[in-house]
N, C-alpha and C positions, 0 to 999 in steps of 0.2 A: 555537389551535395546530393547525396542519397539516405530524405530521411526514412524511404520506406526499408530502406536494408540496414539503416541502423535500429530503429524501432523492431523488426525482426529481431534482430542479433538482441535487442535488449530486454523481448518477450523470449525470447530463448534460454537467455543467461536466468533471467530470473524464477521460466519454469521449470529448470534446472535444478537452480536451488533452493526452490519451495519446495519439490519432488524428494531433494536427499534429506530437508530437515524431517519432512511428513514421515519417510519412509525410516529415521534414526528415533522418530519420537514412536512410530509405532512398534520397532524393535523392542526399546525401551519397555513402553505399554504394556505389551506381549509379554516378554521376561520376567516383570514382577508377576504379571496374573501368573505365571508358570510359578514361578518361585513361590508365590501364595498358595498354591494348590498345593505343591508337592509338600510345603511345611504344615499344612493343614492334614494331610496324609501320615505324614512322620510324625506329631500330633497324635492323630487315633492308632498309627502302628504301635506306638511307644504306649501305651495306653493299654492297647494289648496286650502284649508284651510282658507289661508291668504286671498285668494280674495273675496272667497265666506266670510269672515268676523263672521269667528269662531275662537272667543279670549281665549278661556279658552284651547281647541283643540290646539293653537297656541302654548301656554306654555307648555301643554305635550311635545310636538313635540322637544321643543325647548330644555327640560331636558330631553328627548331622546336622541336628537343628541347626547347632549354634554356626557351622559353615552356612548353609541358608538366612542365618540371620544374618554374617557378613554380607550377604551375595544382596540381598534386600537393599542393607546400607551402601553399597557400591552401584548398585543401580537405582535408589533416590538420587543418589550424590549427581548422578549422569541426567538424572531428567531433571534436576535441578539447576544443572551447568546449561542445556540446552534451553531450556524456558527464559534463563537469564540474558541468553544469548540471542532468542526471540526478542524481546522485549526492549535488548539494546540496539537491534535491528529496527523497534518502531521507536524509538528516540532519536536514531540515526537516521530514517527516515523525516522524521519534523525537524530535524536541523536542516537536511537539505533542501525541503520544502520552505523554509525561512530564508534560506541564502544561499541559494545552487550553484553562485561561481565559487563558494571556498570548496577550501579541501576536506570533507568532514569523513566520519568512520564508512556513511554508506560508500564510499568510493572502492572501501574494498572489496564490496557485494555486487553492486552493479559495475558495469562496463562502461570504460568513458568513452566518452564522444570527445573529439579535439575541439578547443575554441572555435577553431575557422567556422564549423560547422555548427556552433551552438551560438556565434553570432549569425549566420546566415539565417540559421533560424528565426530567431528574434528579430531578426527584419522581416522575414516572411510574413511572419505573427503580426507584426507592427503595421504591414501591407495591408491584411488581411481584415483589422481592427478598421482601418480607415476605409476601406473601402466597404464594409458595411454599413459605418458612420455615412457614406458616401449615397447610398442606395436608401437606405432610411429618409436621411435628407431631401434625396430627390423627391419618394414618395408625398414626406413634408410639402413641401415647396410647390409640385405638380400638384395634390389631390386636396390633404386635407387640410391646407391653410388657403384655400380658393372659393372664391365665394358661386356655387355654382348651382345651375335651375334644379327642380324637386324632381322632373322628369328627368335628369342625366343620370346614364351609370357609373357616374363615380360621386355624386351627390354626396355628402356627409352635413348634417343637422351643426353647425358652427354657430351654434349658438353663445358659448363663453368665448374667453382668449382665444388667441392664438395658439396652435399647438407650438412647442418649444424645439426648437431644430438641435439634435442629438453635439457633443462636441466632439468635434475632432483632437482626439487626445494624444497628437504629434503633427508639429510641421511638418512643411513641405522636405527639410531634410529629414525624416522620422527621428527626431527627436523630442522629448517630452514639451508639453508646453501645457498654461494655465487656460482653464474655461472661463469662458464668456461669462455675464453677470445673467445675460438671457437664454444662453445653451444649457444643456439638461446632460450633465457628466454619466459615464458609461457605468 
């Protein structure tokens, strides 16, 4: 199990593809301001044109526009597809975040990791929860549920209860289990 070279590979893949949506949305972005300007141009040519009483000049102008108004509606249509496409990216995202062993849409975005490895994980995890559970407790137990002199340095004012020792929130096989009615759940 190599989580640091997958967490690599999955900070890679991802800024990866946040890099080409950034860099298709700012195409996009770019192209209408282009397209805006240049119809804004054709606009006051045409305008020109029109007074100084150049007719042929005029019909250019005027199957220009309307090619630029095409060109408009073909590139809303495309940052509209992409937004969409965003958006079902962060839907796709909170399904996996609700249930990351099925198989949901992000699967096609991000990279998978094998079971073998995403159980290994999840025990580490599970290692890691208890043995802080572990350490907390110890503190518990040694310091500040001890009834100790005003001069000592680990002295603590126990004046109310007892403090409540943390639960261990998996057996000895890291399996889930129920808290105590006197442990304090994580």
């Amino acid at each position: 199990m190599d989580l640091t070279s997958d967490a690599e590979t999955l900070t890679m893949e991802t800024s990866g593809n946040a890099a080409m949506i950034r860099r298709v949305f700012n195409i996009v972005r770019s192209s209408l301001i282009v397209v805006a300007a240049v119809m804004l141009l054709v606009a006051l040519v045409g305008l020109v044109m029109s007074l100084l009483g150049y007719q042929t000049a005029i019909h250019l102008f005027i199957f220009g526009g309307w090619l630029l108004v095409a060109v408009t509606f073909i590139l809303c249509g495309v940052f509209v597809i992409f937004n969409h496409v965003v958006l079902d990216s962060c839907t796709a995202m909170q399904e996996w975040a609700n249930n990351p062993q099925a198989e949901t849409a992000l699967s096609d975005i991000l990279p998978c990791v094998d079971e073998r490895e995403t159980n290994q994980t999840l025990i580490q995890s599970k290692k890691v929860v208890a043995g802080i559970a572990n350490v907390v407790n110890q503190f518990i137990y040694t310091y500040a549920d001890t009834n100790r002199s005003r001069g000592d340095i680990f002295y603590f004012n126990q004046s109310g209860p007892l403090v409540p020792p943390l639960c261990y929130p998996f057996d000895y096989q890291l399996q889930d289990r129920e808290c105590g009615s006197q442990e304090v759940s994580m």
